[in-house]
Structures are given as C-alpha cells and as structure tokens.
C-alpha positions, 0 to 999 in steps of 0.5 A, a space after each residue: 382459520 381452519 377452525 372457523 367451520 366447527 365454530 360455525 356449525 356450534 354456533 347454529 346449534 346453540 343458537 337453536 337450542 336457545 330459542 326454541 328447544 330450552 323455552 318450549 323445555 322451561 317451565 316455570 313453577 309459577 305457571 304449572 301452579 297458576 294454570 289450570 287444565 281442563 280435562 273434560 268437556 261436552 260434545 254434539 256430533 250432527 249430521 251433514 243436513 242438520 243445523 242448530 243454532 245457538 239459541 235453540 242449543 241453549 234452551 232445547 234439550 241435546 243430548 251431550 257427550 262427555 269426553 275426556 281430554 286423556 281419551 284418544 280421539 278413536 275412541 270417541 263417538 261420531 269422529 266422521 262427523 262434518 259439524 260439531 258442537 264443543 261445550 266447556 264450563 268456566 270454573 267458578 274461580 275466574 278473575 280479571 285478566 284470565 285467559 282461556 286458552 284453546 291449543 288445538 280447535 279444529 275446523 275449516 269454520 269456527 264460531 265461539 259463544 260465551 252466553 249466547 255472545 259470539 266473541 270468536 268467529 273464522 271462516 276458511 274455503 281452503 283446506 286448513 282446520 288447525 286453530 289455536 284460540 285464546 280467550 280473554 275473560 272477566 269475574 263475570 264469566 265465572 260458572 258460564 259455558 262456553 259452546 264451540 261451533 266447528 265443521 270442516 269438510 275433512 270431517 275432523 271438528 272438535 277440541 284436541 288436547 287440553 284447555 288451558 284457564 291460567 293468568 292472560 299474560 302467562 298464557 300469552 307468552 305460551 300462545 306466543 310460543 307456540 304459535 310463532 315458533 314455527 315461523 321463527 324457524 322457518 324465517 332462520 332457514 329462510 335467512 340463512 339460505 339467503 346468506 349462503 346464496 350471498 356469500 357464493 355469489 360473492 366469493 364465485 368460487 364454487 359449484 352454483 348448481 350444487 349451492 342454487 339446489 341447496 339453498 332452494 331445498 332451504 328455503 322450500 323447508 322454511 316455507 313448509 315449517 313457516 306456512 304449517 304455522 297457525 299463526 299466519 292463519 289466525 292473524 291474516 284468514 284473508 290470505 290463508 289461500 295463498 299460505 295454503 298454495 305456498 305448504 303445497 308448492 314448498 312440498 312438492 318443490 322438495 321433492 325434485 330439489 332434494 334429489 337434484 342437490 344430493 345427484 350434485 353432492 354424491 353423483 348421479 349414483 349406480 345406474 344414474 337412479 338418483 338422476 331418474 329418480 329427481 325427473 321422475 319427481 319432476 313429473 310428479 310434480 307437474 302431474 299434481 300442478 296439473 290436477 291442481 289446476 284442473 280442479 281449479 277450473 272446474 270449481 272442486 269437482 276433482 278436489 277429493 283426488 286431488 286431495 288423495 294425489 297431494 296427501 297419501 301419494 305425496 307421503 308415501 313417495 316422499 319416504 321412499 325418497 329419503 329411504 333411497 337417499 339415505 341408504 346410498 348417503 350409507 353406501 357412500 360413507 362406507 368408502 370413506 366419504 366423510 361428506 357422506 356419513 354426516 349427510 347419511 346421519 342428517 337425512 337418517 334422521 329426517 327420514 326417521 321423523 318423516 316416516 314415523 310422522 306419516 305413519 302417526 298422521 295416518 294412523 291417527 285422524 287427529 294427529 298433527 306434525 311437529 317431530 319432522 321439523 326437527 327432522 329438517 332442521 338437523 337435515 338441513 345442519 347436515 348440509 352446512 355440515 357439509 359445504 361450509 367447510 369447502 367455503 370455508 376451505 375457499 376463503 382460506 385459499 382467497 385469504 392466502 392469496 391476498 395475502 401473497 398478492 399483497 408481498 408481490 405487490 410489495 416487492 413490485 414497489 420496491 423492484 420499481 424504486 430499484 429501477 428507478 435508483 439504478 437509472 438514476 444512478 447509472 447516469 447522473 453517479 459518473 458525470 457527478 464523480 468528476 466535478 468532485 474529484 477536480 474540487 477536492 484536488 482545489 480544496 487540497 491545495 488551498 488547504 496547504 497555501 491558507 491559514 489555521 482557520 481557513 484549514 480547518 473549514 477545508 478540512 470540513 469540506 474535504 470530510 463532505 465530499 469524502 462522503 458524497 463520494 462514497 453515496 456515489 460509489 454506493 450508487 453504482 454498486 446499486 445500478 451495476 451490482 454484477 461483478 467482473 471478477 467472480 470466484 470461489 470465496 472461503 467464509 472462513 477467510 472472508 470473515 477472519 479479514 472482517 473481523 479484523 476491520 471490525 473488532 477495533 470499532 467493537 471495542 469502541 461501542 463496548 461490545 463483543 464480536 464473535 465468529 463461528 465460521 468453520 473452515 470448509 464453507 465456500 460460496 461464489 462471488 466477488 471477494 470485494 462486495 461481499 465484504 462490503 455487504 457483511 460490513 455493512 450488516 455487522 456495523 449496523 448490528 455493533 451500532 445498535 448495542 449502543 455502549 454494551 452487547 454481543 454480535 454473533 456471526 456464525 455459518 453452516 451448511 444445510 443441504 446445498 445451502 449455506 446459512 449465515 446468521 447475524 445476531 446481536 442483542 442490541 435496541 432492536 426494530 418494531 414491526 414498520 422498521 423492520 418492513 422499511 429495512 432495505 428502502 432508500 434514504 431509510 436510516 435509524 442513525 442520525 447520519 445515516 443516508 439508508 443506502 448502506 443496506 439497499 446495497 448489501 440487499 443488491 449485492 446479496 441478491 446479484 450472489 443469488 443469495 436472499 436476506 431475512 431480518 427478524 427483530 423485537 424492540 429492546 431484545 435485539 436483531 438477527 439477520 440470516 443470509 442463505 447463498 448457493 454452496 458453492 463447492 
C-alpha cells in the first residue's frame, strides 16, 4: 500500500497533461494549413463625449489607423482611449460554413456589424473586458467589413492578438478549447477538494483544521481559474456580476487561507510571523469587503479606489505572501523536512508564475493571465504531495487494524466454542463414561455365552463403544487440559518412544519417518499428553501421504524457544481447510470425528506452546510448534 500515494499523485499529472497541456500542444497539420490569420486591421480611437454610429461610419469619411497584429499595443495610437471603432476586411475567399474567430475583443461593450447588420451584441456594468467572439459566415460575406464597436471604462478596447478565418467547425473546437479550459480545471480542483473533504470525514483520523484550510485554499483556486474564464461570460452576461464578485471573494479569501493551511502544515514560524501574517490578511480582507460595500451604497463614487485596493495593493500583498512563504517552506527544508522541500518547490513555482504575471500584467495594459494558473495547479500538487501521503499512511493503519480485529474476532469465536465444548464436556463426559463401562462389561459376557453370529455383532459393538469412549477421553482432556504431574520432558526421549508407535503404521501407508532430534532440547510439561499431541499431528500427516511419501520431524533451539517442525509431503489442504484446522467435528477422513486436533491445539496451548500449519494442495503440510526451553 505504501505505493499507492506515488501512484496517486502520477495519475494527477498524466490526467492533467492529457487534457489540457497535450491538446493546447497538438496542432494538427490540417488546421495550421486550413486557418488563415489576419495580421492587420484598421482603428478609430474617439474621445470620451464623441458618438458615431454605424451608418455615418460607413458613409462618412474617418480617419483610420492601420495596425498590425505583431505591434505591441504600447506602440499603438490612442491606447487610453474609452471607445473604439475595430475595422477587419473578409478575404474574397470565404465559404459556406467558415467561421471568424475573435481571440481577445476587449470592452465592457461590445457591438459587431457585417454590412451595417448587427450580428453580435454584449453589454456589461461590471468590470470585465475580455471576450472571445466567433463568427459564422456565408459566400456572400466574401470582400465585406466587418466594424467592431468597443468601450470600456478601463480604457482598454480594441482587438488583441490575431483573427483567426479557417473551417466553423475547426475553429469551434479551438473556441471550445480555449474557452472552456479554464472551467474544466477550475471544476477538477473544485472536485478533488471536495473528494478530499470526504475522504477526511470519512476516515476521521486527521488534522480538520489543516485539512478544512486546505481544501478551502482549492476550492478558492478553482473559483479563481473557473470565474477568469470567458466562457461563463459570453454563454450567461446576465450573471457576469456575480461571476465578477466570486474572481474577487475567491482572491482575497486565498489570502488568509493560504497562510492559515501553511501555519497548520510547518507551524506558526519565528516569531509567530506566518500567524501575523494570515490575521493581518484577514484585515485586509474586511478592509476591501468594506470598501466594496461602501462603494455599493453610494453607487460607484469610490470604485476607482476600490479598484486601486482590490488590484495594485491586492498584487503586491500577494507576492510578498508567497515571497514569505516560500523563503520559510526554504528554511524548513534545510532541516530535513521533506514536507517542506516539496511545498517550497510548489509555491516556488507559483510564486514565480505570480510575480512575473503581476509584473507583465502591469507592465503591459493588455496583458492577461494564464502562466499562473499552472502556478496553482503545481502548488495545488504540491499539497497532495504532501498530505496524501499521511492519509494514505491512515488507511494503512485502519487496513492493518481491520485486519487484526478480524483474527481477534476469529479467535474470540473459537475461544467461545472452546467454552462451550469444555462446558459441556466437563458435565455430560463422567455421568456418559459410567452407563458405557457397565454396557461393555454386559456385551462381554453375552459375547462368551452366545453363538459365532451373535459374537460377531458383539464384537461390533464393543468396537463403537471403544470409540466413543476415546471421544469422551478427548472430551475431558479438552475441558481440563491442565496436567497433575508436570515435569522436565527430553524430546529426544519423547519422540524415540513415538516413533517406535508410529513407524509400524508408516510402514503400512508406505511412507517413511524420520526424526531429528538432538538430544540436548527440554521442555516442561506432562510426558502423557504430549505424546498424545505429537501422535496425533504425525498420523495425521502419515495419513496424508495416501500409499507413498515422507514425514519429517526435526527440533531445535532458537533463543529461549525451541521449535518442532512437522513436515510430510502428502495431499496437502487449500486455504478453508487450512482455516477450519482445530475446529470441532472438522475432519478430511472419512472416520474422523475432528476432536484429535482440538485436543493437541488445547494440550499445546496449556504447555504454553503455539502451533502454525502452512499448507499447498498437492505439495503437502507442515506444522511448527514453539514451546518455552524449558532448561
């Protein structure tokens, strides 16, 4: 089991690289030669308080400004500009089924014309001016212009990066692809926090507060990749206010979450600073909650600081954050910690995403996010990293346990039937003996007094009650295995004496016995039982050889133990034998009443001693038996 972690975290990465770093890699050949891009395009910057509409465009005289898809944006004319008019020719080339595609229009307001008809039409109140549009046209828009009408407060409009015109349905799946990624890995981390949630509630044996941050800080990252998406923005504009309000709660809620889970992962650090340093972005936190609100009671009087709270203050606490964290994730892997070096390579990362994105992002007015977020997402694998492993660690330990509740459970069964055989045996095995010693004296004497065929039904009896006799002196050797006269016992001795009782039926069965028994091992015990115990496990191994075979006996010391070990290479028992070995009334032979080895499992175990069978069908048996040395 201890395996299952790497293999966990494997199949994470694999299952990210396969959907989203191997298609946004792949590139068919058919698509770069059927897409065409279009590398230039014509703008109208207007002033704040000026207004043209699409017919006086169309018929009057403006002048336009060509630029180039390769020219950064800085380089550009009027980029502070709130309003702007976007001019792209269509190729003469154009099809049925061919699609336009539009990877970044920004504006809070978006309008679209093809021949003065309006065919795409977005307006937002909220602050988000990213928009990926495609188009669908026909042969007869071949030659024709389309203009693009966008403004936005953030004084940021226009076209960024290139217009794609190619095949609808190949630019579909790329509008697809890049549209909805986003949201497919926001919903993955989303997901798997909520499965980790689950699996800590179920298994109830870790730290909750450790585990509550930790998938809180997830599930705010999810949110963040999910609510930058612009596909929830274009499919549902009616709600882009709340998907707006969710980006900002799921990045300031990170803040705090992310020093709190760290406090609980490495400890509140020198000083107690990562402890200050979560309550003082807690205070921040309310601080632009409150702004927020304030700015919503008096309709948008303060948004502009609000805006500066939320944005440029947002970025720059944020990195220093992860500066923080990651230089004491660094000082605690220099003592060892391997928790600590793989966070510090995570949030290293991450940090490093961050920092460069901010800087990029406020370097460049139109620059948008999209390195961070495999910041996260290697942060975020990091943490599993780290703390599924323990879990992990958990559910061995619960898998260990159940397992050894599971052979206590067993042997509190067979102690249970134990007492009750010793129960019963202890008072029905006396008052039984009696009525079946006088009845054999009877059948005696009836057998000297009848006929041959009369004798021979006698006889028959006399046989039965011999063997019910034996099952009741196998029932109170079981119901009182304690022995009166205990002494020092040579094996040697011992099994020099069994082995004379035993070679004969050897021979019979046409096996072979052997014995290595050296002549310096001692136990304590009853002399008696003990050979009732060893008789018994050795004819049940000759038995097995069924006609040919060998039964070795052979003893040593080990310690303060000594060892006997019984092996023969008979018919051998599967695994439910093997379990039910010992259990009352459980027999392989067809006269077997099972008590045999009840009783040399009781002897063995009132000698303080223990007995372990191993077994293969078709191989054969071996049964080892440790006793006390009794020297």
């Amino acid at each position: 089991m201890r395996i299952v972690p790497r293999v966990s975290t494997a199949f994470i990465l694999c299952l990210l690289w396969i959907l989203f770093i191997l298609p946004s890699a792949h590139v068919s050949a058919a698509e770069e030669q059927d897409i065409q891009k279009l590398m230039s395009w014509d703008m109208l910057w207007l002033n704040n308080n000026e207004n043209v509409e699409i017919n006086e465009l169309m018929q009057g005289e403006y002048r336009w400004t060509r630029v180039q898809a390769s020219q950064p944006r800085e380089d550009q004319e009027h980029t502070s500009a709130q309003t702007a008019w976007t001019r792209v020719e269509i190729p003469e080339n154009v099809t049925a089924r061919t699609g336009l595609l539009f990877e970044y229009i920004h504006g809070q307001e978006v309008d679209i014309y093809i021949d003065g008809d309006r065919v795409f039409n977005i307006t937002r109140d909220y602050p988000f001016d990213r928009n990926l549009v495609l188009l669908s046209l026909n042969a007869e828009d071949s030659g024709k212009d389309v203009y693009i009408w966008t403004h936005s407060v953030n004084k940021n409009v226009g076209i960024d990066q290139s217009v794609l015109l190619g095949p609808y349905y190949e630019l579909n799946a790329k509008y697809v692809r890049e549209g909805f990624s986003n949201l497919i890995i926001g919903g993955i981390l989303i997901s798997l926090s909520v499965i980790i949630a689950l699996t800590c509630l179920l298994i109830g044996l870790v730290n909750r507060k450790l585990w509550m941050s930790l998938t809180a800080v997830m599930v705010c990252l999810g949110i963040i990749i999910m609510m930058y998406s612009t596909s929830l923005y274009t499919l549902y504009p009616e709600q882009g206010a709340l998907f707006q309000l969710s980006l900002e709660l799921g990045m300031l809620l990170l803040l705090p979450l992310l020093s709190y889970s760290f406090e609980q992962m490495l400890g509140p650090g020198p000083g107690q600073i990562i402890r200050k340093l979560w309550i003082f972005m807690l205070i921040y936190v309310l601080i632009c909650v409150l702004v927020r609100l304030t700015n919503d009671y008096i309709s948008n009087e303060i948004y502009p600081f609000y805006e500066f709270v939320t944005r440029p203050v947002f970025g720059v606490i944020f990195v220093v954050q992860l500066i923080m964290l990651t230089y004491f994730a660094v000082l605690e892997a220099r003592h060892a910690n391997r928790k600590a070096v793989i966070l510090s390579c995570g949030l290293g990362i991450f940090a490093l995403t961050a920092i460069v994105e901010w800087i990029l992002y406020y370097t460049l007015a139109w620059y948008e996010f999209w390195l961070v977020k495999w910041g996260m997402i290697a942060f975020i694998i990091s943490l599993i990293i780290v703390k599924i492993k323990p879990v992990w660690g958990k559910h061995d330990q619960v898998e260990l346990y159940t397992k050894e509740l599971e052979v206590f459970n067993n042997e509190l069964q067979r102690s249970e039937k134990i007492k009750i055989i010793s129960e019963l045996a202890a008072s029905v095995a006396h008052e039984v003996r009696n009525p079946l010693q006088v009845t054999r004296g009877f059948l005696q004497l009836m057998g000297k007094q009848e006929n041959f065929t009369n004798r021979k039904y006698v006889g028959i009896a006399l046989e039965e009650l011999d063997r019910a006799s034996e099952i009741i002196n196998d029932f109170l050797t079981f119901a009182k295995p304690e022995f009166d006269h205990i002494r020092l016992i040579n094996l040697a001795e011992e099994f020099n004496h069994i082995e004379g009782v035993l070679v004969p039926m050897a021979n019979l069965e046409g096996g072979v016995l052997t014995m290595d028994v050296p002549e310096n091992l001692w136990v304590r015990g009853n002399t008696s039982k003990f050979k009732q115990a060893f008789i018994n496990i050795l004819k049940n191994s000759i038995e097995a050889l069924q006609g040919s075979g060998e039964v070795k006996v052979k003893a040593y010391a080990r310690g303060k133990e000594i060892f006997i070990h019984v092996q023969d290479n008979g018919v051998g028992m599967d695994e439910q034998e093997l379990m039910r070995l010992g259990e009352p009334y459980f027999s392989n032979k067809t006269k077997g009443t099972g008590l045999g080895m009840m009783v040399t499992f009781r002897i063995i175990e009132a000698m303080d001693g223990s007995i372990e069978y191993s077994s293969e069908k078709g191989v054969g048996t071996e049964a080892v038996v440790r006793f006390p040395s009794g020297t």
